[in-house]
N, C-alpha and C positions, 0 to 999 in steps of 0.2 A: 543706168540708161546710157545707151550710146549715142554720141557726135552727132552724128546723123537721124537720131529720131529725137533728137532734145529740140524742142519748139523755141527755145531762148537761144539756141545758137543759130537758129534757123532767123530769126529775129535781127538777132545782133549783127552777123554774117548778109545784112540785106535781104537773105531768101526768103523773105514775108515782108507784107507793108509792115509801116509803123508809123509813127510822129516823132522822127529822131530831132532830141532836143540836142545833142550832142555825141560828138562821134572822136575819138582819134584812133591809132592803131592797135590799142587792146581794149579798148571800154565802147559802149555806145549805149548812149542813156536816150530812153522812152518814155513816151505816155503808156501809162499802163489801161489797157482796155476796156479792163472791169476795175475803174479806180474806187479807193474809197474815197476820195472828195476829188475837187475839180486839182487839178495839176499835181495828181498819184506821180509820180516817177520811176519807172524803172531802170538802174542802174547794171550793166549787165556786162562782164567780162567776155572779149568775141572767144577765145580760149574758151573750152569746156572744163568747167571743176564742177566736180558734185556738191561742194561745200568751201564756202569760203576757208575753212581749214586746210585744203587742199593746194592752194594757192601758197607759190612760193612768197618771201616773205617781202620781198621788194615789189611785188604784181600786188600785194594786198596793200601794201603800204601807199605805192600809186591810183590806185582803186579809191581808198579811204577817202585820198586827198582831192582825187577827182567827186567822188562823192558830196563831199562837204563842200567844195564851191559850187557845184551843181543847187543842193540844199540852200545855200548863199543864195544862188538867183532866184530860185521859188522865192526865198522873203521877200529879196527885191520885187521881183515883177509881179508875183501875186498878193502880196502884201499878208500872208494869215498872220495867225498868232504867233505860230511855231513854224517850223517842218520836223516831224519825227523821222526819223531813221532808223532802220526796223531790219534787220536780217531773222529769219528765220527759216528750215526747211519745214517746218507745218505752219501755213497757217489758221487752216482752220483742219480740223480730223480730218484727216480723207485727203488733205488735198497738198499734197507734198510736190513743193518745188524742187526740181531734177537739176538744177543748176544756180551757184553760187550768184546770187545777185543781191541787190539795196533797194530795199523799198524807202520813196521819198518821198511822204505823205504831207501834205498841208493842214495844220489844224486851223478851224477855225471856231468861232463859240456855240454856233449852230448845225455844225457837224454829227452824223452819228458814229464814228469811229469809237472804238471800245474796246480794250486789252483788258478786259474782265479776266480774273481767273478767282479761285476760293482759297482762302489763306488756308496754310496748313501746320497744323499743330508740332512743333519741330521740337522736342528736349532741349536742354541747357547742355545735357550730354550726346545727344545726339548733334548735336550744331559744334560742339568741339569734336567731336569723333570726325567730322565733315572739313572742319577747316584744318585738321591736321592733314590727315589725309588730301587734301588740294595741296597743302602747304609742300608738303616731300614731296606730289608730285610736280608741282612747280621748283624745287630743289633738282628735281633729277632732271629735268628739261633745260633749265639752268648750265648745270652740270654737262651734259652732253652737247650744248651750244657752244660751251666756253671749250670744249675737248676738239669740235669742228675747228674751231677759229685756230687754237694752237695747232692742228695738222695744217692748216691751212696759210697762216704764218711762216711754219717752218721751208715752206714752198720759196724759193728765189723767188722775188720780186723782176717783174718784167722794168726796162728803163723806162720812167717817166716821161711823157712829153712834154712839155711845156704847157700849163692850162690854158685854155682856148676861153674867150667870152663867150659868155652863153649864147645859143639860138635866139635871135628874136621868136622862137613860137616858144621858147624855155624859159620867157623873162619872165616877172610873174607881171600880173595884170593888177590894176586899184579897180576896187570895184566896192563904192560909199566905204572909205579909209578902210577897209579888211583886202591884204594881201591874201587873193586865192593862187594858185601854179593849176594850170588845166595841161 
């Protein structure tokens, strides 16, 4: 799906209402419209990725983070049990999300939210033949990360400048003794 016909960058981007719960310059978290309980959140990078896999490693890393305080204040301000955190591109058949985002659901006891699925019958050999196979390829990815870095070392070093204190919007915030960074 393209920039321009993706509804979540249309969103994120201002080009559609919303209830922005939070905005800075690559994220802007929403009430999601068709929530599954009262204070659903949408979490939504303004950049278009089809998949959070997609997203460089520093954009997911700040995303996460902004995420997870976001998820912070739902406890705060709405008090549920939980808030789950949910990425998926399906989630229900049929209806595939075209754009990398977080869902920030509120659980509470009288909710009906449900991640049902049917167990499935997996071998003892089948389940090693499974985790080898992740295992080398988490080895090769490994591998070619650590192969990036050494190209990327051998590279001269630009001079240092002297470190700067942070931004007052960089510092991180207290919010009930859990340090969040928005």
């Amino acid at each position: 799906m393209t920039e321009e016909k993706c509804v979540f960058c249309s969103i994120a981007n201002k080009q559609m209402p919303a209830k922005v719960l939070y905005e800075d310059e690559g994220i802007t978290a929403v009430l999601d419209i068709n929530p599954a309980g009262k204070g659903h959140t949408l979490v939504i990078p303004k950049q278009h990725y089809g998949s959070v896999y997609e997203m460089p490693q520093n954009q997911f890393l700040q995303f996460m983070a902004v995420a997870d305080a976001i998820g912070y204040s739902i406890m705060l301000a709405q008090a549920p049990n939980n808030v789950d955190m949910l990425y998926t591109k399906e989630l229900v058949k049929g209806n595939v999300t075209p754009h990398a985002l977080i869902h920030l659901i509120p659980r509470y006891d009288d909710d009906s939210v449900s991640y049902a699925w049917a167990h499935q019958n997996v071998s003892e050999e089948e389940m090693t033949a499974i985790a080898d196979s992740i295992t080398a390829t988490i080895e090769k990815v490994k591998a070619n990360d650590q192969s990036a870095a050494q190209k990327e070392s051998r590279r001269e070093e630009p001079k240092k400048k002297p470190e700067e204190p942070p931004k007052e919007e960089e510092k991180p915030r207290e919010i009930s003794k859990k340090t969040v960074v928005f």
